[in-house]
C-alpha positions as CSV (number, residue, x, y, z in Angstrom):
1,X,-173.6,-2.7,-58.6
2,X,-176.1,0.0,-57.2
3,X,-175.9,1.1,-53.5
4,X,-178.7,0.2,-51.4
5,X,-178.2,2.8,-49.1
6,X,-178.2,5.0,-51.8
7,X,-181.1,3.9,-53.5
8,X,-182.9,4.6,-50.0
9,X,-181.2,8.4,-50.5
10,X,-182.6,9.0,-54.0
11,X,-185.9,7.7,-53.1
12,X,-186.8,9.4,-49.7
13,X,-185.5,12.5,-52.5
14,X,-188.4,11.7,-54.3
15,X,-190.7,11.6,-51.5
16,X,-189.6,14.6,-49.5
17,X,-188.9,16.8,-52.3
18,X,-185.3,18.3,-51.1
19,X,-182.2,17.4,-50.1
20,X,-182.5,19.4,-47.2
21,X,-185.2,17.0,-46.0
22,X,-183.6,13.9,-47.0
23,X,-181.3,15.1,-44.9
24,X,-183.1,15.9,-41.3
25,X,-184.8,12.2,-42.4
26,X,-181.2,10.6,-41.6
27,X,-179.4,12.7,-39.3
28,X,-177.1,13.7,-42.4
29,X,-175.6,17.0,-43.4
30,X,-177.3,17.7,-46.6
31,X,-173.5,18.3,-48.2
32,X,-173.2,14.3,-47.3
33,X,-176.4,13.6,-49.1
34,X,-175.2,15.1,-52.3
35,X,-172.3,13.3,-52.1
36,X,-173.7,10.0,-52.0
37,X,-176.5,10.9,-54.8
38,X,-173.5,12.3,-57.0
39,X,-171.9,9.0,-56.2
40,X,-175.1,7.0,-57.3
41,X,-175.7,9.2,-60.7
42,X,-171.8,7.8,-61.4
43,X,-172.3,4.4,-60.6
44,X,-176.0,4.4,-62.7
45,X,-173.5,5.9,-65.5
46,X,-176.0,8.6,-66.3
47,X,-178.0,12.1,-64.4
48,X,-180.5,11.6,-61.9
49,X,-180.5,15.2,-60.6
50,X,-181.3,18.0,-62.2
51,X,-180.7,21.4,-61.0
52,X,-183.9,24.1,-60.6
53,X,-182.5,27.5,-58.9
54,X,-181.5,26.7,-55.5
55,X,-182.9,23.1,-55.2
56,X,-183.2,19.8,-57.3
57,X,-185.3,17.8,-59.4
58,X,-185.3,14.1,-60.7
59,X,-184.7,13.1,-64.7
60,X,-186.5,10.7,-65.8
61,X,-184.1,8.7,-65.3
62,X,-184.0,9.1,-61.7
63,X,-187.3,8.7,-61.4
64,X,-187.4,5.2,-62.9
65,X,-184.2,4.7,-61.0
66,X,-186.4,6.0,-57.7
67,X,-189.2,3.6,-58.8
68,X,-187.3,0.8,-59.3
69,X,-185.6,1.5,-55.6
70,X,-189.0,0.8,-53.9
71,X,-189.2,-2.5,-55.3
72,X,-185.6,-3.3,-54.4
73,X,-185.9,-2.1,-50.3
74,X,-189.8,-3.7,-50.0
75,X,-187.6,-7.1,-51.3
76,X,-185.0,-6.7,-49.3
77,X,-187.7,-5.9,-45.9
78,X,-189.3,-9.4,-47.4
79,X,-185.9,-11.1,-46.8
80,X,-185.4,-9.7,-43.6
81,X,-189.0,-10.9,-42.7
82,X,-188.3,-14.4,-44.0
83,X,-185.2,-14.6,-41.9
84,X,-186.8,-13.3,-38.8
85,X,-189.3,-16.4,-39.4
86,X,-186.6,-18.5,-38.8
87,X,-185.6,-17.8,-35.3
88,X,-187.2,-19.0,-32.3
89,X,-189.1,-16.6,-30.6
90,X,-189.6,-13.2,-30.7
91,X,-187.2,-10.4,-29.6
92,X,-185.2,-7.4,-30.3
93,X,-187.6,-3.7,-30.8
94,X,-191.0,-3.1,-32.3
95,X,-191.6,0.6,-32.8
96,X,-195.4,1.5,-32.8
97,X,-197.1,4.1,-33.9
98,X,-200.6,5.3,-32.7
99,X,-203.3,7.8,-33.0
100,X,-204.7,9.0,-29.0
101,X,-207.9,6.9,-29.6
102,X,-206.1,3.9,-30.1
103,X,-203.6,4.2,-27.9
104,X,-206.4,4.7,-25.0
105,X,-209.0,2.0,-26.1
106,X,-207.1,-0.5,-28.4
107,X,-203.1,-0.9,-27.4
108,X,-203.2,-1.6,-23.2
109,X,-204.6,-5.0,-24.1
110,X,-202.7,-5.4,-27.3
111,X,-199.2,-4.9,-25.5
112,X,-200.2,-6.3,-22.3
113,X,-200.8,-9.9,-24.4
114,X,-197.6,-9.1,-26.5
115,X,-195.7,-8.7,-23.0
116,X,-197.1,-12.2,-21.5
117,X,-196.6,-14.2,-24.8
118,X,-193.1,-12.6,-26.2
119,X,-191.5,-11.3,-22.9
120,X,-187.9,-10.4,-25.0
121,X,-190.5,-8.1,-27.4
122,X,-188.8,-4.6,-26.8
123,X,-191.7,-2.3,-27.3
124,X,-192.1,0.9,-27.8
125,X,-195.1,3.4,-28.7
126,X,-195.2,7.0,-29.8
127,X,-198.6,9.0,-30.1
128,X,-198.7,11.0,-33.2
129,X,-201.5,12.3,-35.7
130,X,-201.5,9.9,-38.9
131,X,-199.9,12.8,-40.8
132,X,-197.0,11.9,-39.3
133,X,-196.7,8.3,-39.7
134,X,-195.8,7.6,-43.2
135,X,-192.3,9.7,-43.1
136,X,-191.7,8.1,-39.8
137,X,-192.2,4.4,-41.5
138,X,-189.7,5.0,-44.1
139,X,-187.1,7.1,-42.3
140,X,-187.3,3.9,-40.0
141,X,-187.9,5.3,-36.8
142,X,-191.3,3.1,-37.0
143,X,-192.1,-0.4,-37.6
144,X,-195.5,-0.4,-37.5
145,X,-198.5,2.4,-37.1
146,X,-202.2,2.6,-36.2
147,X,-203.2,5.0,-39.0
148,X,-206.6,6.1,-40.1
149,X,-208.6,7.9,-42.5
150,X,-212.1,9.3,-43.5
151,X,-214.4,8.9,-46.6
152,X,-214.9,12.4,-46.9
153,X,-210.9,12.8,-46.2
154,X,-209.1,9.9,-48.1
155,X,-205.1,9.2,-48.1
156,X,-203.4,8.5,-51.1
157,X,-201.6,5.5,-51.4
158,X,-198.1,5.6,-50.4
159,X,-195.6,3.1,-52.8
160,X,-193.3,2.6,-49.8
161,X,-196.0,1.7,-47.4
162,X,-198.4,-1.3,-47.5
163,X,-201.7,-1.1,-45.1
164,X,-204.2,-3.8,-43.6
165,X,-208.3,-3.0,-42.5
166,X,-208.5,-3.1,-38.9
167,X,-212.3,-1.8,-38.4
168,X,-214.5,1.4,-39.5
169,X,-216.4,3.4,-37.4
170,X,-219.3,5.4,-37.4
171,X,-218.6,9.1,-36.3
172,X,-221.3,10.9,-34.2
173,X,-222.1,14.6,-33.6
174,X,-221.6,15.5,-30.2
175,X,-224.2,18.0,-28.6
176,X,-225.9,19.0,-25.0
177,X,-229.8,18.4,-27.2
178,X,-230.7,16.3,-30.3
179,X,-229.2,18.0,-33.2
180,X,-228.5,16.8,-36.9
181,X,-225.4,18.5,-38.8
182,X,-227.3,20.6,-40.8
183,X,-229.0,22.0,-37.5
184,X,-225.4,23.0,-36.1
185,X,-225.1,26.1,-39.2
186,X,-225.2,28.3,-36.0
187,X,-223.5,26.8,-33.5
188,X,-220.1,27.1,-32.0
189,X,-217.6,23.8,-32.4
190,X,-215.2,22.1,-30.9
191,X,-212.2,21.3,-33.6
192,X,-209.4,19.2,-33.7
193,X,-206.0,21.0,-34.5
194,X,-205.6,22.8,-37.9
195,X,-203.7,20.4,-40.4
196,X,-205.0,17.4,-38.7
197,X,-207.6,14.9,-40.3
198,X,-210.3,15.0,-37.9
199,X,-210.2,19.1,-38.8
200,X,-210.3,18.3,-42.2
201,X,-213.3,15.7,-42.1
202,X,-215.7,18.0,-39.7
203,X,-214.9,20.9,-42.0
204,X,-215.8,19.1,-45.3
205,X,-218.7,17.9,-43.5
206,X,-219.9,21.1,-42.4
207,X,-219.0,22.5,-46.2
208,X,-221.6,19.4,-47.3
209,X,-224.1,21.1,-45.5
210,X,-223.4,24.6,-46.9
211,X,-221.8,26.1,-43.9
212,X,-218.1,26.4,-42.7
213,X,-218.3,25.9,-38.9
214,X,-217.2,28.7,-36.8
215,X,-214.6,27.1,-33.9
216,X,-214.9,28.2,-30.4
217,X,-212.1,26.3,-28.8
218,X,-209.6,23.1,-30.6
219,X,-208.8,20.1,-29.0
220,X,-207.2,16.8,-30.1
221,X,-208.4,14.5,-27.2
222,X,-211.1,13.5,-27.5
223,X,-211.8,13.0,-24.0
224,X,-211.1,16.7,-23.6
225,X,-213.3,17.3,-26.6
226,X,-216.9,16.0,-25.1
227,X,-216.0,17.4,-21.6
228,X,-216.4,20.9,-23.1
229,X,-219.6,19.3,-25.3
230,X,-220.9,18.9,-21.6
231,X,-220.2,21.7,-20.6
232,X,-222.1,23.7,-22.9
233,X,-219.0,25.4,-24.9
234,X,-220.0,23.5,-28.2
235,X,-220.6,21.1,-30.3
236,X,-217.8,18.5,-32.1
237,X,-217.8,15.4,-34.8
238,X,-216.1,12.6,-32.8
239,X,-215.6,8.8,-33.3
240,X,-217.1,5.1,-32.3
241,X,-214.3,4.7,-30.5
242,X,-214.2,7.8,-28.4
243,X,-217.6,7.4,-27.3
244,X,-217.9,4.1,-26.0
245,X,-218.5,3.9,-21.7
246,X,-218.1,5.2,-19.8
247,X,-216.4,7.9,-21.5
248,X,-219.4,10.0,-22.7
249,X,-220.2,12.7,-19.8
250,X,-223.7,12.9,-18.4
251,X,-225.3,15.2,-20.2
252,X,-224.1,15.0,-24.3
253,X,-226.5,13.7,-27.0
254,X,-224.6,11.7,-29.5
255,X,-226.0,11.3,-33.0
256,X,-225.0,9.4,-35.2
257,X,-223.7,10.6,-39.0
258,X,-223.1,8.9,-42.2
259,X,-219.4,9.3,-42.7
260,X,-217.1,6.8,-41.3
261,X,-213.2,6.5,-40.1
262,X,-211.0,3.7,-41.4
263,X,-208.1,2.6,-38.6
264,X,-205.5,0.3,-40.9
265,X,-202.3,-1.2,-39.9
266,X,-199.2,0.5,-41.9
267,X,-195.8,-0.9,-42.2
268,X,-193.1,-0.5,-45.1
269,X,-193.8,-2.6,-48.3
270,X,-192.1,-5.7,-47.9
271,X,-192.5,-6.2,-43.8
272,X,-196.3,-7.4,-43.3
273,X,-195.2,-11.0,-43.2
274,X,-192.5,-10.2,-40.0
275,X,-193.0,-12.2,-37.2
276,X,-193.4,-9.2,-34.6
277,X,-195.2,-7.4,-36.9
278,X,-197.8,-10.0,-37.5
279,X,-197.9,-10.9,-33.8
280,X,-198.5,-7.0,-33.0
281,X,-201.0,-7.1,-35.7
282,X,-203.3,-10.3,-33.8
283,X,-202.9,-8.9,-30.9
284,X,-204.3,-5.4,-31.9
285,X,-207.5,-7.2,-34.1
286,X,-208.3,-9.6,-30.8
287,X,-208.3,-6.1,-28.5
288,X,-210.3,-4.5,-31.5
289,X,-212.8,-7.7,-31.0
290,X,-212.9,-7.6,-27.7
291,X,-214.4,-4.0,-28.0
């Protein structure tokens, strides 16, 4: 009989690509996490690993074997949904994840309803970029995330992960005058953080256009990012949801563009059906409603 918790080992080794990673992922020395992958590839009866210099790779076999492992821990996170649907009530932790806008405009109402209808809900929210979300869902420091994406900056599907629509919002260029994006070529902007998504999506838009914008200053909040706008120092690419009143400051023109964002509920394959999951999920779609 295969190890779960194994299993869960040589997967996340797919994923994260070393065992050094693996590792960090579960507060293991990677020396342990050899171990108990050398312990798998003897109870599988055949080699999963293969070593390349200094680090490892999967054989095919251990890549069906990391394939099949997916489907074994999204069946097991269905059983442990299913039993949580027996109980009466809802208790114990629910660990959120949220992007800045959401956490501003859609979760106060969200967990203020979650706190008056399941008072022994133990919740808990962390504010992180997307990026960040899908190892924290499988490394189990998350139950559930506020995620989102951008037509002109897609995410992949992860195997591990399963995802719900929430809404889509129209993003809008941010200026002191009435401007269109091809009319910014010589302005100064306003970006979010290298390596995040919004960066990505204004530089791709900008590229679109046929320029690269030049940054003047980066922000993540977006709050922060159209009180510069105002005061002259730029312009910036910013959501629906970051512009609704009263947060615009007197003074900044918004216009609106033709890409769009995509918020999504995430949550390990397997898990949707969870009672506090799904109760954290109708909570979040009557705040996003009441918007």
């Amino acid at each position: 009989m295969l190890d779960v918790r194994k299993l869960r080992l040589l997967r996340d080794l797919a994923g994260r690509g070393t065992i050094a990673a693996v590792a960090a992922a579960h507060n293991y020395t990677p020396s342990a996490v050899s171990q108990q992958l050398a312990a798998l590839e003897r109870e599988a009866g055949t080699a999963l690993l293969a070593r390349t210099g200094r680090g490892v790779t999967l054989t095919p076999a251990g890549a069906v074997l990391a394939a099949h492992a997916e489907e074994v821990l999204a069946a097991l996170e269905r059983a442990t949904a299913a039993l949580a649907a027996t109980r009466t009530g809802l208790s114990g932790p629910l660990r959120i994840g949220a992007f800045p806008t959401a956490v501003r405009t859609l979760l106060p109402a969200a967990l203020a309803a979650l706190a008056r209808e399941h008072p022994a809900l133990d919740l808990t929210v962390d504010e992180l970029d997307p990026a960040l979300v899908p190892a924290r869902l499988r490394d189990g420091t998350l139950d559930v995330a506020l995620v989102h994406d951008y037509d002109l900056v897609p995410i992949a599907p992860d195997p591990a992960l399963d995802t719900a629509p929430l809404l889509d919002e129209t993003m809008y260029l941010a200026a002191t005058r009435p401007l269109d994006l091809a009319g910014c070529r010589d302005e100064r902007w306003i970006l979010a953080g290298p390596g995040t998504l919004c960066h990505t999506m204004t530089v791709r838009a900008c590229e679109a256009e046929g320029f690269q914008p030049r940054a003047r200053h980066h922000a993540d909040d977006f709050v922060t990012v159209l009180t510069l706008v105002a005061a002259g120092q730029g312009v910036a690419v910013v959501p629906e949801l970051a512009v609704r009143p009263p947060s615009v400051p007197e003074g900044v023109v918004l216009t609106a563009l033709p890409t769009r964002r995509r918020t999504r509920f995430a949550y390990r394959a397997g898990t949707a059906a969870h009672p506090s999951i799904a109760a954290f999920a109708g909570a979040v779609r009557t705040a996003a409603a009441a918007r």
